[in-house]
C-alpha positions as CSV (number, residue, x, y, z in Angstrom):
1,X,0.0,0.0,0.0
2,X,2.6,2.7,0.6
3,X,4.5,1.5,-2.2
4,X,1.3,2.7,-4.5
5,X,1.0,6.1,-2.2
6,X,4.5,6.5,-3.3
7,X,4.0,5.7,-6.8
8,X,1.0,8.0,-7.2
9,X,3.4,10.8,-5.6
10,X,6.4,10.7,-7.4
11,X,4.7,10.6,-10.9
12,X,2.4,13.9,-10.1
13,X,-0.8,12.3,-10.0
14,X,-3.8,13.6,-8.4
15,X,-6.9,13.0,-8.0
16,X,-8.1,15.8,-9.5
17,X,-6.6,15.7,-12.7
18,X,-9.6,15.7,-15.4
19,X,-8.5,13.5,-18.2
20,X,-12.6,12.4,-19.9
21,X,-14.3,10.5,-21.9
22,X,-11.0,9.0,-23.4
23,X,-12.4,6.9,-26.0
24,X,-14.8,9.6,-27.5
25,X,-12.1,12.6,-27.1
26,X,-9.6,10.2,-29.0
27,X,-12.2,9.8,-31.9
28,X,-13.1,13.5,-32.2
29,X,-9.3,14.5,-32.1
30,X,-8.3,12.2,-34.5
31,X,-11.5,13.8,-37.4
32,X,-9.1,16.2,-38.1
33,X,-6.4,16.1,-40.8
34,X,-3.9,18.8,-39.3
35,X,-4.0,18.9,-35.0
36,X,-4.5,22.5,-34.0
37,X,-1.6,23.1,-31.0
38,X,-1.8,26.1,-28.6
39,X,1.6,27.4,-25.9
40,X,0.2,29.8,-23.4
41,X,3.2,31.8,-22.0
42,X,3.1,34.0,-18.9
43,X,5.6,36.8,-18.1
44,X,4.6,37.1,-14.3
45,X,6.4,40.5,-13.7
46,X,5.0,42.2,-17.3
47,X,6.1,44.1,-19.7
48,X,6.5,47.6,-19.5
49,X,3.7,49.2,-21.4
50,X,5.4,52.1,-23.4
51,X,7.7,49.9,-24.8
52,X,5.6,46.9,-25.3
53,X,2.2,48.8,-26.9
54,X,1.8,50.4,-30.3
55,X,0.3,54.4,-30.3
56,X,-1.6,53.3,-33.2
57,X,-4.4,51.1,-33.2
58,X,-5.6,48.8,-36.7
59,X,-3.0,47.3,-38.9
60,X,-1.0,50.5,-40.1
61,X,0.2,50.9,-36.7
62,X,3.9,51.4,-36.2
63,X,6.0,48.7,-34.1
64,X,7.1,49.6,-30.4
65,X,10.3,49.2,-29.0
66,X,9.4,45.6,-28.0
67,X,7.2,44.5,-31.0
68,X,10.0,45.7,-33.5
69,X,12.1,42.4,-32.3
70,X,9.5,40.6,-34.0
71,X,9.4,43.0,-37.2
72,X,10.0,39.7,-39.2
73,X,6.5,38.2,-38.3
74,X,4.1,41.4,-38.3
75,X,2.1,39.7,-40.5
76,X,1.9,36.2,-38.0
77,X,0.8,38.0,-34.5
78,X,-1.9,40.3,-33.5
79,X,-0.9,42.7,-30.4
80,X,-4.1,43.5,-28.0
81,X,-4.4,46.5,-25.5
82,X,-6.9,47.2,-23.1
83,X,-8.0,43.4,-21.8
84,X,-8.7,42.9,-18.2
85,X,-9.5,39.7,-16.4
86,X,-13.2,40.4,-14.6
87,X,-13.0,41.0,-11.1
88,X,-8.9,41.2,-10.2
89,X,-7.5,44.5,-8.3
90,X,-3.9,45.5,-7.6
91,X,-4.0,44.5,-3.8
92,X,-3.4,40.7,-4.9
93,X,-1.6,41.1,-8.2
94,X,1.2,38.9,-8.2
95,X,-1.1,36.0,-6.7
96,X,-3.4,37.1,-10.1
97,X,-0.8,34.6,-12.0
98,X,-3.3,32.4,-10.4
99,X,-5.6,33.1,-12.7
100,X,-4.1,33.8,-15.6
101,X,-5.3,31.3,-17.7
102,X,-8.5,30.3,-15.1
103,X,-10.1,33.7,-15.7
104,X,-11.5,33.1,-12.1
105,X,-11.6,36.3,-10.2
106,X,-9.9,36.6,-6.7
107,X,-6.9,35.3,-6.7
108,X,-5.4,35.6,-3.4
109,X,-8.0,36.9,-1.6
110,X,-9.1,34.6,1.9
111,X,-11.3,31.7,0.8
112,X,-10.7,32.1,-3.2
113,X,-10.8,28.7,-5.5
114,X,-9.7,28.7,-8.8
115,X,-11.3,27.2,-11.7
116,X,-10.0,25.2,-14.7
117,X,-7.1,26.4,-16.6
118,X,-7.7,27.4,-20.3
119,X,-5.1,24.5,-21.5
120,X,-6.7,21.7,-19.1
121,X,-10.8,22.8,-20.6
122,X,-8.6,21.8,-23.9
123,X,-7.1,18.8,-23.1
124,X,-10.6,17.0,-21.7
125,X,-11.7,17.5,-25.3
126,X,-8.0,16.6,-27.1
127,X,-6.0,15.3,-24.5
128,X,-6.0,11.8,-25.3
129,X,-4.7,12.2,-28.9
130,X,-1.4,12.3,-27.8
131,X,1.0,11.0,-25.5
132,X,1.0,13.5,-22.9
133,X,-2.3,15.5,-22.7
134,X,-0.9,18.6,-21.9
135,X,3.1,19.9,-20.8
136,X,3.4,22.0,-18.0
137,X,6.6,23.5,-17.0
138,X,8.4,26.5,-15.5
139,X,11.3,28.7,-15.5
140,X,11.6,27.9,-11.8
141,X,10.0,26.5,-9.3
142,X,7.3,24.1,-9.6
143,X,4.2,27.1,-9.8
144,X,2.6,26.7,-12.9
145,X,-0.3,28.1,-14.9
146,X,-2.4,24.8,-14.8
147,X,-5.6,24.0,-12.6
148,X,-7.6,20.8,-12.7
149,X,-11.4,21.6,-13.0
150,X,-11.6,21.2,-9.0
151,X,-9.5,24.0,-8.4
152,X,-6.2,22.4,-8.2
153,X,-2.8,23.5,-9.2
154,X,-0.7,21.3,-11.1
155,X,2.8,21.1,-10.3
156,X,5.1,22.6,-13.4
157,X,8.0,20.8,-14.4
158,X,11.4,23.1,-14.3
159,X,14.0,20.6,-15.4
160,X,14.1,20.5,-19.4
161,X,16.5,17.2,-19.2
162,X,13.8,15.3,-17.3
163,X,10.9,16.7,-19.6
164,X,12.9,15.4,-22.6
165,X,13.4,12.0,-21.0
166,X,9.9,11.4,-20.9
167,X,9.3,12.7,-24.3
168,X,12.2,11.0,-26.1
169,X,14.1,8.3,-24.4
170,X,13.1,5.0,-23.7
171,X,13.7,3.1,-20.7
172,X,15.0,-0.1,-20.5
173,X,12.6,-3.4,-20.6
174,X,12.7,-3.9,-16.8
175,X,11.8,0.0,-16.3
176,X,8.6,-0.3,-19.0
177,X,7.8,-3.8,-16.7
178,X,7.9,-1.9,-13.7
179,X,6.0,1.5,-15.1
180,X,3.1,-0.9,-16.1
181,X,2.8,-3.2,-12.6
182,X,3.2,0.2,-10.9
183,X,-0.3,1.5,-13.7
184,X,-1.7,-1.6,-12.3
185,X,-1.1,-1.1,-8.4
186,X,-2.6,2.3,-9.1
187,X,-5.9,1.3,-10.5
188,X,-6.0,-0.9,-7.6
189,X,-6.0,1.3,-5.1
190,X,-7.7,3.6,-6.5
191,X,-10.3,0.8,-6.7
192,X,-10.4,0.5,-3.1
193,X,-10.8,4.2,-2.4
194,X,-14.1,4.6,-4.6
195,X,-15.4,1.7,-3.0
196,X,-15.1,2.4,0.8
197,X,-16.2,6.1,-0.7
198,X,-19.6,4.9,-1.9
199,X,-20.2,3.0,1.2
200,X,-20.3,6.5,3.4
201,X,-23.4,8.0,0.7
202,X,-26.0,6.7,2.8
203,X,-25.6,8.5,6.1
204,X,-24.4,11.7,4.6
205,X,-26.5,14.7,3.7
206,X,-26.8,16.6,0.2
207,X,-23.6,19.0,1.0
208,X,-21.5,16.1,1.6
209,X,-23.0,14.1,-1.0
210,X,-21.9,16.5,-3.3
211,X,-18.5,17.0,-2.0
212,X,-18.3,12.6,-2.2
213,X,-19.6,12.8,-6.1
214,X,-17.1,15.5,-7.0
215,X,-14.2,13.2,-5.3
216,X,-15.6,10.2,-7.1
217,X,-15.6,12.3,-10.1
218,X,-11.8,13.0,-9.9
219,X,-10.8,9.2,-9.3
220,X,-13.0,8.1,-12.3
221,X,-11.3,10.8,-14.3
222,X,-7.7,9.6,-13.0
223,X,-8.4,6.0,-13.9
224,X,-9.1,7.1,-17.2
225,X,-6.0,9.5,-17.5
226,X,-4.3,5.7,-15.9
227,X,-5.6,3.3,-19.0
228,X,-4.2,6.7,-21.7
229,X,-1.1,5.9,-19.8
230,X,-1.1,2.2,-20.3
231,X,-1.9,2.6,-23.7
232,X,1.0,4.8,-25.0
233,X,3.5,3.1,-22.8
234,X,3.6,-0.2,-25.2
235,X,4.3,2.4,-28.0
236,X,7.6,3.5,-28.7
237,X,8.3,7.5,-28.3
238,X,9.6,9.5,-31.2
239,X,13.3,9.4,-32.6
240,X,14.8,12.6,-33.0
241,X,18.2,13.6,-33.6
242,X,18.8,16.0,-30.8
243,X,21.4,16.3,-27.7
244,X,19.1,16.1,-24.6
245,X,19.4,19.3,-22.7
246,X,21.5,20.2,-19.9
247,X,19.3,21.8,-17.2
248,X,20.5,25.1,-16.0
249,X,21.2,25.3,-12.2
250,X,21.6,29.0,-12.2
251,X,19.0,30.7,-11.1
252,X,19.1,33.7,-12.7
253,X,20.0,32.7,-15.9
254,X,15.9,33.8,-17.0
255,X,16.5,34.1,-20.2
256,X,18.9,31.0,-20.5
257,X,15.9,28.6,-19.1
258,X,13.4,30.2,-21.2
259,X,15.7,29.6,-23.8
260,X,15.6,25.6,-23.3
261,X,11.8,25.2,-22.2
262,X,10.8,26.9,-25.8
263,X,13.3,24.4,-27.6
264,X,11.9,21.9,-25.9
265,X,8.3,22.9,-26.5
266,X,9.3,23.2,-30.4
267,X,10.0,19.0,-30.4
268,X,7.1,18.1,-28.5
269,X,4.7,19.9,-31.0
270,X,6.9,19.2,-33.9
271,X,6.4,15.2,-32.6
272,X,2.8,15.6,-31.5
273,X,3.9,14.3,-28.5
274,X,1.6,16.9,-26.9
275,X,-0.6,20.5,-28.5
276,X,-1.1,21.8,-25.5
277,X,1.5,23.4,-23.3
278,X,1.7,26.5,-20.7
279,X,5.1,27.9,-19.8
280,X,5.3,30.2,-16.7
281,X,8.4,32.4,-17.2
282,X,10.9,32.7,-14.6
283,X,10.8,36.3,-12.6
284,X,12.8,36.4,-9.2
285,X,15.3,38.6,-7.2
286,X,18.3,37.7,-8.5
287,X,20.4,39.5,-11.2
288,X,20.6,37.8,-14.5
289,X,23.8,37.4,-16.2
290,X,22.9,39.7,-19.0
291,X,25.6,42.3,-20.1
292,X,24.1,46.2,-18.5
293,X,22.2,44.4,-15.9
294,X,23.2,44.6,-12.3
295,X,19.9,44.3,-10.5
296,X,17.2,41.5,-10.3
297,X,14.7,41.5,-12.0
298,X,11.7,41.9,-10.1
299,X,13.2,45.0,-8.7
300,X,13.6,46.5,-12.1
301,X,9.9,45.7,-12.6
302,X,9.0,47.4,-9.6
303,X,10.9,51.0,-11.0
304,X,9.3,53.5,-9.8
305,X,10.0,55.4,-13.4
306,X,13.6,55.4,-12.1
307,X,15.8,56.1,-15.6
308,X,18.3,53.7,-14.7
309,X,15.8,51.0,-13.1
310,X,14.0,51.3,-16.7
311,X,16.9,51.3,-19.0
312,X,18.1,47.8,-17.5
313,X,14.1,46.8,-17.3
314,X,14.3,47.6,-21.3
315,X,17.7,45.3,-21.4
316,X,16.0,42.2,-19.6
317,X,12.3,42.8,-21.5
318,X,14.4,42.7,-25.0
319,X,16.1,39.6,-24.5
320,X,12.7,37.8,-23.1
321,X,11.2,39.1,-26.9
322,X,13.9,37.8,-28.4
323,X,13.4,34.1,-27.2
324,X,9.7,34.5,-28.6
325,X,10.4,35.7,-31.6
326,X,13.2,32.9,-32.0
327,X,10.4,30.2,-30.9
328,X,8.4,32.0,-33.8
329,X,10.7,31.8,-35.8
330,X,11.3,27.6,-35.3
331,X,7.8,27.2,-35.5
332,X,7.4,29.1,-38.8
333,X,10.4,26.7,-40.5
334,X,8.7,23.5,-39.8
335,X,6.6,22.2,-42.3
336,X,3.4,20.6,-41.4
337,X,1.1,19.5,-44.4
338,X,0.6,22.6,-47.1
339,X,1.9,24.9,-44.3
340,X,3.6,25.4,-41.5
341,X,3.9,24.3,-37.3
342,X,3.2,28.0,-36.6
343,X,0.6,28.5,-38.8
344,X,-1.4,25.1,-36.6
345,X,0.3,26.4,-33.5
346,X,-1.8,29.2,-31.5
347,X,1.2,30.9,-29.2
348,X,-0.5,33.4,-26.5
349,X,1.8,35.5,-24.7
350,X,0.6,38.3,-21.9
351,X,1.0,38.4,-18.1
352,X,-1.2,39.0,-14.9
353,X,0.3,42.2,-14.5
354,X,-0.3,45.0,-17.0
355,X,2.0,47.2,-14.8
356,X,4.5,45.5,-12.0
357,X,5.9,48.4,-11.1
358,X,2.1,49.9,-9.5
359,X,0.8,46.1,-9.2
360,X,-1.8,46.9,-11.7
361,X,-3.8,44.3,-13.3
362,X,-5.4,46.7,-16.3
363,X,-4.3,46.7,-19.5
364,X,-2.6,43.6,-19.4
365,X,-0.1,42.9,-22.4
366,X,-1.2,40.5,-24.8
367,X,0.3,38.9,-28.0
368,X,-1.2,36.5,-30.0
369,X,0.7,34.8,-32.8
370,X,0.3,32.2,-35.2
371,X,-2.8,29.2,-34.9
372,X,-4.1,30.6,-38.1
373,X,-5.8,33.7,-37.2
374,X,-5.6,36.7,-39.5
375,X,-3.2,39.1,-37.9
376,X,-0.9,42.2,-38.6
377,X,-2.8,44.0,-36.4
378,X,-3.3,46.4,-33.1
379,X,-6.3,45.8,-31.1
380,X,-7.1,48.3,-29.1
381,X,-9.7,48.4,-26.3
382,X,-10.7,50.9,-23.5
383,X,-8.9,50.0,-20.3
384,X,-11.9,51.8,-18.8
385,X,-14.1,49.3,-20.1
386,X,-12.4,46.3,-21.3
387,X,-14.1,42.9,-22.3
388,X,-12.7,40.4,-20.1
389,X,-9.8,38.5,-21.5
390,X,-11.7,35.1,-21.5
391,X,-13.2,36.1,-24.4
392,X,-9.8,36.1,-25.7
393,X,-9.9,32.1,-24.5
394,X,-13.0,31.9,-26.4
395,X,-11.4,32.9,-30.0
396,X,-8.3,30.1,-28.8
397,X,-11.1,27.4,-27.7
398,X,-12.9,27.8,-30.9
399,X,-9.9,27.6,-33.1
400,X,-9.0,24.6,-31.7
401,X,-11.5,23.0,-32.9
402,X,-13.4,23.0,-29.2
403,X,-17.6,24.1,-30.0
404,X,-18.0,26.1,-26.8
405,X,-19.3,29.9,-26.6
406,X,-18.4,30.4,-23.0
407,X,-15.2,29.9,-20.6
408,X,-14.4,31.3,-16.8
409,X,-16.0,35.1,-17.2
410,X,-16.4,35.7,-21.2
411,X,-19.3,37.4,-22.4
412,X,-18.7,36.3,-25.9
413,X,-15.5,36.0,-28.5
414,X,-12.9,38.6,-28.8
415,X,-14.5,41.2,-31.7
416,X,-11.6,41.6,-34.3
417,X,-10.1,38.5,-33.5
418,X,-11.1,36.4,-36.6
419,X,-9.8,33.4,-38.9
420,X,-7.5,33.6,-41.7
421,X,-9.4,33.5,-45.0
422,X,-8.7,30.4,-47.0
C-alpha cells in the first residue's frame, strides 16, 4: 500500500486531474487532418507598457520598441491593449498569476478557488490524442499556470533534461515492466478508495453528498488518465536527432531557461507528442547574467519610473522578446502538411500584471501569434471598459476546434479577432 501512495506521488498524479471520456475525445481528435496546438506563455512580472504597446491602433500601426524584435513576423501575430481579467485588483496582483489562464476572479483573496485552466478545458476534449495531454513546465520553481477543474494547481516541471526523458528516451525493458505493474497497483488502489467512498453515501447529507460525487468524479477521471497511460507506454516514443538538454542550475540565468523550455516545446509539437502546453516564465530577485544588468529583476519591474531602473528593465524585457520571436521563428520553419507548425500552432503570450511596477492588473499585455488567425494588427480596447480577456480564450477554444461559446468570465468571443481566409 505505501508503495502505491509512493507511486502516485512521485509521478504527479492527483486526484483531481480531469482527463474524460477517453475513448470519444480520442475519436473526435483524431477527425481532423492537421491537430490545431496552442503554448500559453506568462511573463509574471509584465512588460512595460510604453515599450511593449503600439500608439496606433488597426494594422497601419507602427512597431514599439518591444514589437520591433518581431518585425520579421508582423504579419503572424496580432498585439491587444486594453483586456482585463473580470473581477482582479492590484492589492493581490502577483497572486493574479493564479488566474491567468482560469479567468477566475480573486486570486489571493481569503477563501478564493480557482477554476480550470484554459489548457486543461482543452485537453478534456484533445488530450487523449497524444501521448501527454498537456506539458506543463516553469522557469523555476514548480508554480505553474495549470488548474484541474476542482481548483487544483498542477505542479510545473522546471527541469528541461527530465521533460525530454519522458518525451524521447526509452527506458529499458525492466523499467517499461515496472511502469506498467506500478499502472496496475494504481488502479487498484484507486479501486479500493471509490469503493469504501460509496459505502459513506447513505448516512451523509446533500452537502457532503456532493463534495463525495465530485471526489468520485476525480478518481474516475484519474483512472481514465491511468488506462491513456497504459496505452501509450507499449508504443515506442519518437526518434529525434537532438542532444538532450542540460538543465540550468543558475538561477538567474531567466532568459537561458526560457531559452531551453521553448526548444523543448518546439519537439514536443513538432512530434505531437503533446498540442497543449503553458510555460510560466521565470521572474525572481536575483540579477541575470545579462551584459548592462546589475539588479534583479523583479526589482527593475517594480521601477518607480527610475531612468536607470527602466533602461536595465528595457535590457532584460528585449532579450525575453527575443526568445519568442526565436520560438516563432522555429515554429514558422517546420513544415506541417501545405503549411507550416506556426501556422497550426496558437502561441499566446501576456501576463497577470499589466504594470509590476504599480501592481496593476489593467491593461494587461497580450500577443497572440500564429494558430491561423488573420493578424498584422493592433487591437485596441478601452482599459476603462475592457471585455474580459476570457473572451480572448473563447477565439483560442474555438480555433482549436473546441464548440464552446463560453469559458471562466467571457461574455462572448474577442471582436476583431477572426480566422485567416482560406
Amino acid at each position: 500500500m505505501n508503495t502505491r501512495r509512493h507511486f502516485l506521488r512521485t509521478t504527479g498524479i492527483s486526484l483531481a486531474l480531469p482527463w474524460l471520456d477517453k475513448l470519444s475525445v480520442g475519436h473526435a481528435a483524431s477527425a481532423s487532418p492537421t491537430p490545431r496546438r496552442m503554448i500559453c506563455i506568462c511573463a509574471p512580472l509584465g512588460f512595460y507598457p510604453e515599450h511593449f504597446f503600439p500608439k496606433q491602433a488597426g494594422k497601419d500601426y507602427a512597431l514599439s520598441t518591444y514589437l520591433d524584435i518581431l518585425k520579421d513576423h508582423r504579419d503572424d501575430f496580432t498585439v491587444i491593449s486594453g483586456l482585463q481579467h473580470a473581477g482582479m485588483g492590484s492589492s493581490f496582483a502577483h497572486q493574479a498569476s493564479a488566474s491567468f489562464l482560469t479567468g477566475a476572479p480573486g486570486a489571493g483573496r481569503p477563501g478564493f478557488r480557482n477554476a480550470v485552466s484554459l489548457d486543461q478545458f482543452a485537453a478534456e476534449h484533445l488530450g487523449a490524442a497524444t501521448r501527454f495531454p498537456s506539458l506543463v513546465l516553469s522557469g523555476e520553481g514548480s508554480g505553474g499556470l495549470s488548474w484541474t477543474r476542482t481548483g487544483a494547481l498542477i505542479p510545473a516541471d522546471n527541469s528541461p533534461s527530465k521533460v525530454f526523458a519522458r518525451l524521447f528516451l526509452e527506458g529499458e525493458a525492466a523499467e517499461v515492466a515496472q511502469q506498467m505493474r506500478q499502472l496496475e497497483d494504481g488502479r487498484s488502489i484507486l479501486d479500493d478508495v471509490r469503493s469504501q467512498a460509496k459505502s459513506l453515501l447513505s448516512g451523509l447529507g446533500s452537502e457532503d453528498r456532493d463534495k463525495l460525487d465530485e471526489y468520485l468524479t476525480s478518481v474516475r477521471e484519474l483512472e481514465q488518465r491511468m488506462v491513456n497511460d497504459e496505452s501509450w507506454a507499449r508504443k515506442p516514443k519518437p526518434k529525434i536527432d537532438v542532444k538532450p538538454p542540460q538543465d540550468i542550475q543558475n538561477a538567474a540565468d531567466l532568459i537561458g531557461r526560457t531559452r531551453l523550455l521553448f526548444d523543448l516545446s518546439h519537439l514536443a509539437l513538432q512530434t505531437d507528442s503533446t498540442r497543449l502546453i503553458t510555460i510560466m516564465l521565470a521572474g525572481n530577485t536575483q540579477v541575470p547574467p545579462i551584459e548592462g544588468v546589475s539588479l534583479g529583476h523583479h526589482d527593475l519591474s517594480h521601477h518607480g519610473k527610475d531612468p536607470s531602473k527602466l533602461s536595465q528593465l528595457q535590457i532584460v524585457e528585449q532579450e525575453t522578446m527575443k526568445t519568442v520571436r526565436d520560438l516563432l521563428s522555429k515554429l514558422q520553419q517546420s513544415k506541417e502538411a501545405d503549411s507550416n507548425l506556426l501556422d497550426h500552432t496558437t502561441v499566446f503570450l501576456g501576463s497577470n500584471l499589466g504594470d509590476g511596477s504599480s501592481h496593476s492588473t489593467k491593461n494587461l499585455p497580450v500577443l497572440l501569434a500564429g494558430g491561423g488567425f488573420n493578424h498584422g494588427q493592433h487591437l485596441a480596447f478601452d482599459p476603462d471598459n475592457p471585455p474580459p480577456l476570457c473572451n480572448l480564450f473563447v477565439n483560442m477554444l474555438q480555433r482549436m476546434g473546441i464548440e464552446t461559446d463560453k469559458f471562466g468570465t467571457s461574455t462572448g468571443t474577442l471582436t476583431g479577432v477572426e480566422m485567416k481566409q482560406v
